[in-house]
N, C-alpha and C positions, 0 to 999 in steps of 0.2 A: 504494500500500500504506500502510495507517495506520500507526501507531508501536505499536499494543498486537501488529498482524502481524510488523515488525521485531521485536516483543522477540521475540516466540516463537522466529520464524525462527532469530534469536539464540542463543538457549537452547539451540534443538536443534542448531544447529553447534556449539556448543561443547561439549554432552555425545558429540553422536556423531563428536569432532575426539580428546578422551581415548579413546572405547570402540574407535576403530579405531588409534590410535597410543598407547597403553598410558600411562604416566606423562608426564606434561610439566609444562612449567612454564606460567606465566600469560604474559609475554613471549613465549612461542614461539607458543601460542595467539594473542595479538596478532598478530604477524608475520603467521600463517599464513592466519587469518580476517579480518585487515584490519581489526578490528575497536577502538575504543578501547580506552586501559587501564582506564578508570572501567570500563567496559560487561564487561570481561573481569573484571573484579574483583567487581565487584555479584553474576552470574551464577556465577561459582565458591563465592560464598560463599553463597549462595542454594543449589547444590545443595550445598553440607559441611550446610550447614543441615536440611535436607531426609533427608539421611543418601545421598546417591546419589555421591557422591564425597566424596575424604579428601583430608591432606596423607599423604605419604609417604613425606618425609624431604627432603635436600638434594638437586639433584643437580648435575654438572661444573660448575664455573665457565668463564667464557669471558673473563676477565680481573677481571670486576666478584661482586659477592656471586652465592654461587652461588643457583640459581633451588628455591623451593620446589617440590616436584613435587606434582600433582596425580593421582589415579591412579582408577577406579572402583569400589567397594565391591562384593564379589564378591557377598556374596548379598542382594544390592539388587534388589528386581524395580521393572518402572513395568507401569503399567496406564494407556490412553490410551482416552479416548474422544473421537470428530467427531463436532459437529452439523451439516451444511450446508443452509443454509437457502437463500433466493434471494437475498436483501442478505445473510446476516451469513454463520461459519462461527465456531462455538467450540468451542474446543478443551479438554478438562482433563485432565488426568496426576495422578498418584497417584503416590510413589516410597515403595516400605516394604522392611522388613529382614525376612527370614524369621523367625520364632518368636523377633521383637521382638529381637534380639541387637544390642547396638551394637559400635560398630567397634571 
């Protein structure tokens, strides 16, 4: 698998890691995806960017600074389109805000 397939890969566990477990932090998503802190960080901030997720406040501490929460943007749509070819596959996604409303 190449690395531009990792990022994706990437991306999509981590949006579809918030949309099935509600709010978290960026560390729990680490832990849980295995994944670096860089790589969870890029990617979270890429989608606030994007407008397909927010911060949402603090949440429990577990001795250390409590964890920002990450949460999904309720009326966020995505639009995804596959090309599959015989070598390549590309992928593009779209994330917008209903009747342009920011969060």
């Amino acid at each position: 698998m190449d690395k531009s397939s990792i990022n994706v890969l990437n991306k999509r566990n981590v949006l579809n890691y918030i949309r099935r477990n509600g709010a978290s932090g960026r560390a729990e998503i680490v832990r849980s995806l295995g994944l670096s802190v860089p790589t969870v960080m890029n990617i979270s901030q890429a989608f606030i960017d994007l407008g397909a997720i927010r911060e949402v406040g603090l949440g429990e501490s577990s001795g250390d600074k409590p964890p920002m929460l990450l949460d999904m943007i309720p009326d966020a749509y995505c639009s995804v389109g596959v090309d599959f070819g015989l070598e390549n596959m590309h992928i593009i996604a779209a994330i917008e805000r209903r009747f342009g409303k920011k969060p």
